[in-house]
Structure formats: structure tokens, C-alpha cells
C-alpha positions as CSV (number, residue, x, y, z in Angstrom):
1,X,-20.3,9.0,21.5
2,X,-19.3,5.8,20.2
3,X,-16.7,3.0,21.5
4,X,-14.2,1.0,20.0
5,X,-13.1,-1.7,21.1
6,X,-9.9,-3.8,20.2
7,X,-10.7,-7.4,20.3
8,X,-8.7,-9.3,17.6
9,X,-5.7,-10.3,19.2
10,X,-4.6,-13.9,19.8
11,X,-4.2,-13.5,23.7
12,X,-1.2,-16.2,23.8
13,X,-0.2,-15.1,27.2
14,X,-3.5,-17.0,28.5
15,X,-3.4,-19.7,25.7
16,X,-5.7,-22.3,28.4
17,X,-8.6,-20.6,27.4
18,X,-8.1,-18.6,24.3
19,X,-6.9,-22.5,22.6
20,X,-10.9,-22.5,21.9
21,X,-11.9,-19.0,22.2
22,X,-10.9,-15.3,21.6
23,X,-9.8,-13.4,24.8
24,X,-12.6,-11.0,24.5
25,X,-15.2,-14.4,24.9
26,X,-13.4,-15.6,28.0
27,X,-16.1,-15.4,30.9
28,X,-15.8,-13.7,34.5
29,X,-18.7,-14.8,36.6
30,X,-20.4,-16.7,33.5
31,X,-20.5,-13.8,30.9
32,X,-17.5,-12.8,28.5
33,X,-15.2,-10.3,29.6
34,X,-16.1,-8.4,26.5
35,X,-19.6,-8.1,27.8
36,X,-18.7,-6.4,31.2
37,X,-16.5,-4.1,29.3
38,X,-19.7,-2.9,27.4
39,X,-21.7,-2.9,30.5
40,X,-19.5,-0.2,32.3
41,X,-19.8,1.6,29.2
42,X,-23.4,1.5,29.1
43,X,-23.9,1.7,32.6
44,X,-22.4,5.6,31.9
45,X,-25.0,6.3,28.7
46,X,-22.4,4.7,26.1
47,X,-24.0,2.3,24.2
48,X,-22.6,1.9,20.4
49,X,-20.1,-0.2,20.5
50,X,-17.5,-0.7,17.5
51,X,-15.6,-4.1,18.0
52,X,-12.3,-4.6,15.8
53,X,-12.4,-8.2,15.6
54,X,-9.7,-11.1,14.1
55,X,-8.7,-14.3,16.3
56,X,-11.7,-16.9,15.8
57,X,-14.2,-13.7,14.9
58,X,-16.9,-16.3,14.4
59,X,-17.8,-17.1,18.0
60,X,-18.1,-13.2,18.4
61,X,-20.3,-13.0,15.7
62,X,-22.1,-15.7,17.1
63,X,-22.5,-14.7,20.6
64,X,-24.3,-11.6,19.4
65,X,-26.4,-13.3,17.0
66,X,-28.0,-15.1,19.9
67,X,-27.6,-12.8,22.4
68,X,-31.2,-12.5,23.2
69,X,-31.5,-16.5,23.0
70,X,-28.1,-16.7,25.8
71,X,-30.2,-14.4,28.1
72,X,-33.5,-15.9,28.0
73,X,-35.8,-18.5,28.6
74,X,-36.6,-20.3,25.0
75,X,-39.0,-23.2,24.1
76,X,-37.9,-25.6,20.9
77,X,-40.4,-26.8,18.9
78,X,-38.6,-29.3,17.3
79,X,-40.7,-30.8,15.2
80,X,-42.2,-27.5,13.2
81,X,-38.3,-26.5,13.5
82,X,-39.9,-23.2,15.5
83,X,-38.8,-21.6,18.6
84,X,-40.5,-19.0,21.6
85,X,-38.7,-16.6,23.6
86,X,-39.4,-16.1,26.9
87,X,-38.8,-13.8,29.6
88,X,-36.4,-11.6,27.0
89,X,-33.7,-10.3,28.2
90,X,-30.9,-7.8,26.7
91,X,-29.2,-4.9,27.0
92,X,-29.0,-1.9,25.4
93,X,-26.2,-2.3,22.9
94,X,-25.9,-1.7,19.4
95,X,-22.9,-3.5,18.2
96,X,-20.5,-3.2,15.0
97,X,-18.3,-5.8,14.1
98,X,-15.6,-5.0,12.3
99,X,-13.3,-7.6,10.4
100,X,-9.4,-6.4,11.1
101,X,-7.5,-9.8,10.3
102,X,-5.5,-12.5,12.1
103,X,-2.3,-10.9,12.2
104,X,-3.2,-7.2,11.9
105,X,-1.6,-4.9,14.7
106,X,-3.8,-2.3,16.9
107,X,-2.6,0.7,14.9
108,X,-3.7,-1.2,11.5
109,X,-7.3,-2.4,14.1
110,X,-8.2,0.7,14.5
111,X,-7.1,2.4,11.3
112,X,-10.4,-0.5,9.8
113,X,-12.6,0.8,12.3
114,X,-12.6,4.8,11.0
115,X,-15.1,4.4,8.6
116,X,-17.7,3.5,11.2
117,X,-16.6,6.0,13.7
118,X,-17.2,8.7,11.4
119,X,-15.8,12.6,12.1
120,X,-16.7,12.7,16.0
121,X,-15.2,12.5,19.1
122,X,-15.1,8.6,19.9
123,X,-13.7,6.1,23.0
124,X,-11.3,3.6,22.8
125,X,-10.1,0.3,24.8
126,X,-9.0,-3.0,24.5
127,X,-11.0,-5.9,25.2
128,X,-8.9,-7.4,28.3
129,X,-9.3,-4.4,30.6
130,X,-11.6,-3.8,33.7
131,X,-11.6,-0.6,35.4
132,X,-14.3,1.8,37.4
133,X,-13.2,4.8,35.7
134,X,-15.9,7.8,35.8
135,X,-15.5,8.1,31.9
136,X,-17.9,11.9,32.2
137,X,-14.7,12.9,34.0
138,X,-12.4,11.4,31.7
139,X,-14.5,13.0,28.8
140,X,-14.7,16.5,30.6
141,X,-11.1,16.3,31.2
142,X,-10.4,15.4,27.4
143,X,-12.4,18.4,26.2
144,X,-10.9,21.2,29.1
145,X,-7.6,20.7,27.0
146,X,-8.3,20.7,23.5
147,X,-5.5,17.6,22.4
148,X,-6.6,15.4,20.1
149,X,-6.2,12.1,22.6
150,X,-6.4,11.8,25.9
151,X,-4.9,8.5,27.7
152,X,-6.4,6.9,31.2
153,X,-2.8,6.4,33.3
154,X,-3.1,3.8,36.1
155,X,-0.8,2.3,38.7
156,X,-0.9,-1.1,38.5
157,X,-0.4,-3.1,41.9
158,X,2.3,-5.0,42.3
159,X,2.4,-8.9,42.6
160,X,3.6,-9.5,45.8
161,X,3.4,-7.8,49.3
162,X,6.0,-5.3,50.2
163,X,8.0,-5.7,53.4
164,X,9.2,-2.7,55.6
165,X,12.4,-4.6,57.0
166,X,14.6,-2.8,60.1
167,X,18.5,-2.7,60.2
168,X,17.9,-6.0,62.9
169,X,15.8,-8.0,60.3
170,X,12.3,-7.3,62.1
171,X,9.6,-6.4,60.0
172,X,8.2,-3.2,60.6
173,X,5.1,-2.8,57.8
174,X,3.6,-5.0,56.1
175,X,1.8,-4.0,52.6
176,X,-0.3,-6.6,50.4
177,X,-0.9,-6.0,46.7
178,X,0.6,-2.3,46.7
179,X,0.8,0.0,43.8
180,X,4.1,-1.0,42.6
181,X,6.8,1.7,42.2
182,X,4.6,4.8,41.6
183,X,4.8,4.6,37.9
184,X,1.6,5.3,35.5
185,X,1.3,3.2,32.6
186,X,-1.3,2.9,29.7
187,X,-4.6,1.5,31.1
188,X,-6.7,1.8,28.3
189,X,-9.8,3.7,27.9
190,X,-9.0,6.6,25.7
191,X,-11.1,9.4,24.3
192,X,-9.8,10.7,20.7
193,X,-10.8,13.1,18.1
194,X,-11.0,11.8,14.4
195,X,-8.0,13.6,13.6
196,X,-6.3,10.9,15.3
197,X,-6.7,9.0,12.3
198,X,-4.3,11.3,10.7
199,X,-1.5,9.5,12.5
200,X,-2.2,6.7,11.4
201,X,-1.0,5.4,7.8
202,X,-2.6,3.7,5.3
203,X,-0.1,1.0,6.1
204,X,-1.0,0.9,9.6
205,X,-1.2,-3.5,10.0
206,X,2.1,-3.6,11.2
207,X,2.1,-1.1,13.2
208,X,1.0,-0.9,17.3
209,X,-1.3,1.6,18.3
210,X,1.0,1.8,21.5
211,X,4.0,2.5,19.1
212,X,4.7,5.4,16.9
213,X,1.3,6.6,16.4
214,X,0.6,7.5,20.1
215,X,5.0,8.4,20.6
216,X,4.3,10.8,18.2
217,X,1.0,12.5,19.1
218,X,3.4,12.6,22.1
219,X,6.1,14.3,20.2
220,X,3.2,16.8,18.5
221,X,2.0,17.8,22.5
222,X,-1.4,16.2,21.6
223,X,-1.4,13.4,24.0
224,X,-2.8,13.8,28.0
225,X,-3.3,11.6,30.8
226,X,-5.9,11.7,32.9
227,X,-4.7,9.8,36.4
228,X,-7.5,7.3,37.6
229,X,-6.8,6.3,41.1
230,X,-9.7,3.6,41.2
231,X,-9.4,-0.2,40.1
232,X,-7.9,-1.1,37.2
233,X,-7.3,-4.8,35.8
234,X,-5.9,-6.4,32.7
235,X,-6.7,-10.0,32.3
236,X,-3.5,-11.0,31.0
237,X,-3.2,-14.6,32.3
238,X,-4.4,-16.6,34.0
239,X,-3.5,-15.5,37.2
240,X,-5.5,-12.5,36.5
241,X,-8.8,-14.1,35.2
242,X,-8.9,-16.1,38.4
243,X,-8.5,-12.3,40.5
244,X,-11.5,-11.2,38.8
245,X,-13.3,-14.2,38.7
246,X,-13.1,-14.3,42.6
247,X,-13.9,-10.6,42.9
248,X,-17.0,-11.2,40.9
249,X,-18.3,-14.4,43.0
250,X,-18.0,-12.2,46.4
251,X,-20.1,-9.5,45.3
252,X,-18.4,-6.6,45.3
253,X,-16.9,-6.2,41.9
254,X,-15.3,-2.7,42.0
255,X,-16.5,-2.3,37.9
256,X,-19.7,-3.7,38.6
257,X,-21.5,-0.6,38.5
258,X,-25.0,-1.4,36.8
259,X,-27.8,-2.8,39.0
């Protein structure tokens, strides 16, 4: 089964890093973001990777050009303009880059990427989110009810600590980092059958993914949520890259789940 993965936007909302680079190529722990997103995928026995690309597309491009330089020891020979690779090491990926534009919306991203995906079942997410999601449960969910898309719902945790207060002022509880106010929202990682293509137009640039396509498989009854109660994280500022980031120096990142 194949993944796509939506990594063309401009990522303003974390504009000190994504200045110089696109969001997918800012790095948790020394790699890119975009590459621990294909490592949990991989990790599972998902390893064809379709990545809509726009904002700065080049350094993309470039990253996997020399992937197997990045990751290994190299010796320059200079003079005969020659190089020897060392120690190689890669992963298993096999990775399509797909041009989608500057300004082109995630309906309009993934409308470019259906000629690659081809008439099978496929996975989807954006290149900003981190999550342990069991994705054979996700997938065995997705095919027990027959919709065309199936949606991972998440409950995000809230930004502050919630306080349990008493009539008198004393505090009774005291909860860090809770899961806000027991609402599920869109965490990515969907599973979809090609006739989701169908609901999206030929016009589709303009148009969010998030927006009328997925409102009206809604509408049609062909859109289900499978709850995942595990982590779940969105890198949308800065803020967030340094969570990660400090989850990933102690050791015990929750998506880390390759050896």
C-alpha cells in the first residue's frame, strides 16, 4: 500500500526555521521531520512513499539525492573529482516526488498525486504530524466498514495544566498537559480508496482537502474515524518542535518504534 504525503506547504506559523527550509526538512534529533514520518511508516511494512511537494521542493529533492551520502561515511578524492562510500547506510524507501506548486491547496496536492497512486487502496498524511498509531489497525478498521475514507481522530492535549479549585480557593487536583475538552479532531493519517479522487475536481488548487471534499464524503456517509488514544503531535511552531525535539534527546520517543 502506498503513502502520500503532503509536504508543499509554506509552514508560516514556524517561519524561524522554514525562512531557509520547507517544514517537512525541519530536523527532530538531527534528521527531518519528514524522515521520521517515513520511518513509522516503514517501521509497519509501508515503504512507498508519494511526497506532494511545493515550498523550496529543491532541498527535498536534494536530501534524497544524497541520502545514502547523509548517512554514510564518504572519502573525496578531490583531485580525480571521485568519491567512496563507506559503511552505507539507508533505509528502505522508495520515494516519489511529486511537483504540486507554491500556492496549491491540499485538495488540489493530492488531486497531482493520483496518477502515481494508481486504482488501490492508499495512506495519507501531512508532513508535520508524529503519532504511534498501529496503522494494521487503522487499515483493518478501514476495510470492516467498507467507506471509501477513513480519518485517525485524536485528542489533542491541552497547553496548560488544569486546576481542580474548591468553593474556599484550595486546589484539590492538579492535571499537566491534559487532553483538552474531550473533543477529537483531524490527526492525520488516513487510509482512502481511489474513488476518493472522485471528490475531488479537476479544479481542486484552491481547494483544502480538509474543506468540501472531506465535508462532503461526510455528507455521502463515506467518512469514519477511527479513535487513536496513543500520542499524537503536530509540529506547528515552534513551541512544538522544541516538545519533540526534547522527547527525542531523552530516549523515549513514543513514535520511535524502529530499532
Amino acid at each position: 500500500m502506498k503513502v502520500v504525503i503532503l509536504a508543499g506547504g509554506l509552514g508560516t506559523r514556524l517561519a524561524e526555521e522554514t525562512e531557509s527550509k520547507p517544514k517537512p526538512m525541519v530536523e527532530i534529533g538531527g534528521y527531518p521531520i519528514l524522515w521520521h514520518i517515513m520511518k513509522l511508516f516503514e517501521a509497519q511494512g509501508f515503504n512507498e512513499f508519494i511526497v506532494c511537494v511545493g515550498y523550496k521542493s529543491e532541498m527535498i529533492k536534494q536530501y534524497f539525492m544524497n541520502y545514502y551520502i547523509y548517512n554514510s561515511d564518504v572519502t573525496f578524492n578531490l583531485q580525480t573529482n571521485s568519491f567512496e562510500v563507506h559503511q552505507a547506510k539507508t533505509d528502505k524507501f522508495r520515494v516519489t516526488l511529486v511537483e504540486t506548486g507554491l500556492s496549491t491547496q491540499t485538495a488540489g496536492r493530492l488531486k497531482r498525486a493520483e496518477r502515481y497512486v494508481g486504482k488501490e487502496e492508499f495512506l495519507l498524511t501531512y508532513g508535520d504530524g508524529l503519532a504511534d498509531v498501529n496503522l494494521r489497525e487503522l487499515i483493518a478498521y478501514h476495510r470492516s466498514h467498507g467507506k471509501i475514507a477513513t480519518v485517525t481522530a485524536v485528542q489533542p492535549a491541552g497547553r496548560f495544566g488544569l486546576l481542580g479549585l474548591e468553593a474556599n480557593g484550595q486546589v484539590s487536583s492538579f492535571e499537566e498537559k491534559t487532553r483538552g475538552d474531550g473533543g477529537w479532531i483531524n490527526g492525520g493519517f488516513f487510509v482512502l480508496k481511489p474513488q476518493v479522487f472522485t471528490y475531488l475536481p479537476p479544479d481542486a488548487d484552491q481547494q483544502m482537502w480538509e474543506q468540501a471534499p472531506m465535508e462532503n464524503l461526510s455528507r455521502d456517509s463515506q467518512l469514519m474515524a477511527y479513535k487513536h488514544q496513543g500520542f499524537w503531535k503536530c509540529m506547528d511552531a515552534v513551541r512544538d518542535k522544541g516538545e519533540l525535539e526534547k522527547l527525542w534527546q531523552s530516549g523515549q520517543a513514543p513514535w520511535k518504534i524502529w530499532e
